[in-house]
C-alpha positions as CSV (number, residue, x, y, z in Angstrom):
1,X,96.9,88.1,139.3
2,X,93.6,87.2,140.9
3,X,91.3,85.9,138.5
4,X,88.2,87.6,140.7
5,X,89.6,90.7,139.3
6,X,89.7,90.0,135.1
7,X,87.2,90.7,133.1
8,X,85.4,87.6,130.9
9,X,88.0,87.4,128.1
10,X,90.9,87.6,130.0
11,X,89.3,84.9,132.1
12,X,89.2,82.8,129.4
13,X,92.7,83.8,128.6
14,X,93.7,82.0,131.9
15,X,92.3,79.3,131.9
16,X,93.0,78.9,128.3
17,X,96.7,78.8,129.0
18,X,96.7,75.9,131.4
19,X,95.4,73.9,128.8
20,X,98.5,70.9,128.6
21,X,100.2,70.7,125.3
22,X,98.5,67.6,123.3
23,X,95.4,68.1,124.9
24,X,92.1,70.2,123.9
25,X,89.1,71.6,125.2
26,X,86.0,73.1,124.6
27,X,84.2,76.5,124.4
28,X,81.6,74.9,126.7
29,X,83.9,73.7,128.5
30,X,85.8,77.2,129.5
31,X,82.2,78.4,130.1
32,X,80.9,76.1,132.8
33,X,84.6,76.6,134.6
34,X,84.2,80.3,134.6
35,X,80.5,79.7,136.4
36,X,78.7,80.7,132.7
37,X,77.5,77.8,131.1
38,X,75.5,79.1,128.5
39,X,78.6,81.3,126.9
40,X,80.5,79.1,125.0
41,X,80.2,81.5,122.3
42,X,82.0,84.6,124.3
43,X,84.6,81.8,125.0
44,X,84.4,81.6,121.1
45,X,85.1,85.3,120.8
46,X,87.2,85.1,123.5
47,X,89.6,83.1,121.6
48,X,89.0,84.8,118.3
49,X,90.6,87.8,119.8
50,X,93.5,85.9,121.5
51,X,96.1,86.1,118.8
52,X,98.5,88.6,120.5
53,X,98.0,87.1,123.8
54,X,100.5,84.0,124.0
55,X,97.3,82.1,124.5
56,X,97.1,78.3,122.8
57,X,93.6,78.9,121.3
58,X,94.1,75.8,118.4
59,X,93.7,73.2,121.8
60,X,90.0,75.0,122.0
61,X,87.2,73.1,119.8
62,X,83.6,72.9,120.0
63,X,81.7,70.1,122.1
64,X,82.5,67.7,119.3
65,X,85.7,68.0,119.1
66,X,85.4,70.2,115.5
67,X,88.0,72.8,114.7
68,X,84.8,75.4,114.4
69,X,87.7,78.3,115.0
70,X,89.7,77.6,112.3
71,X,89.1,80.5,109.8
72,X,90.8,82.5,112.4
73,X,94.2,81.3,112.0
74,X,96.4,82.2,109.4
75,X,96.8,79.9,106.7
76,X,94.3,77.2,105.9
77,X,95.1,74.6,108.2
78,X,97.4,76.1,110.6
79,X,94.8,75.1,113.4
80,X,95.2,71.7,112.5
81,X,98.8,71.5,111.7
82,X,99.3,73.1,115.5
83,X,97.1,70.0,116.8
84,X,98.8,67.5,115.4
85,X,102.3,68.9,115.9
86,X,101.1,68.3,119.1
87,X,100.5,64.4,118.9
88,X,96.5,64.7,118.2
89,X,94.8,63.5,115.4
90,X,92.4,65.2,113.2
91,X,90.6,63.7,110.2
92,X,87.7,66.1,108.4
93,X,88.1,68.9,110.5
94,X,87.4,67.0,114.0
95,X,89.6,65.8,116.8
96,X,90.1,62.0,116.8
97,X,90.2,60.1,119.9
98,X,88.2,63.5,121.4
99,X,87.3,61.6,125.1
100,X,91.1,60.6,125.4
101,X,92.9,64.0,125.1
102,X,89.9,66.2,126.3
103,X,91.0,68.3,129.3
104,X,88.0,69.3,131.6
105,X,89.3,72.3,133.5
106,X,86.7,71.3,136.5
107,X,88.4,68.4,136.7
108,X,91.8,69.8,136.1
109,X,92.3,73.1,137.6
């Protein structure tokens, strides 16, 4: 599928899904990728409507590193427990170590 062709979400849906397991990213992140810089909230939408789509929105945080999505997932701290099922550590809602296991899909993809 040619990403020229998907619309914003589903975009974000793609590159979403190439995020490596025990890594994260950010909304911003996504944004600049995608040539929008300044929509880091649609990203945020974007994942808030990603539930059915096999797409591993707990590895997308804000600039931070905080779990600002988290009231989407089921359960009170699934978002966290996915993260550090995943090797990363999160104390008070934010990503520890954010620099070392932030994946820059510029740099990546």
């Amino acid at each position: 599928m040619k990403v020229e062709s998907l619309n914003f979400f589903e975009k974000v849906y793609e590159v979403a899904k190439q995020i490596p397991y025990g890594r994260v990213t950010s909304y911003g992140a996504i944004a600049k990728y995608l040539g929008a810089a300044r929509s880091a909230r649609m990203v945020g939408y974007a994942m808030n409507g990603s539930v059915a789509k096999d797409v591993p929105a707990h590895r997308v945080v804000n600039r931070k590193g905080l779990l600002t999505g988290k009231q989407h997932f089921d359960g009170t701290n699934l978002m966290q427990q996915l993260l550090e099922s995943e090797g990363i550590k999160v104390k008070d809602n934010q990503v520890q170590n954010f620099e070392a296991c932030f994946w820059d899909p510029i740099k990546e993809l």
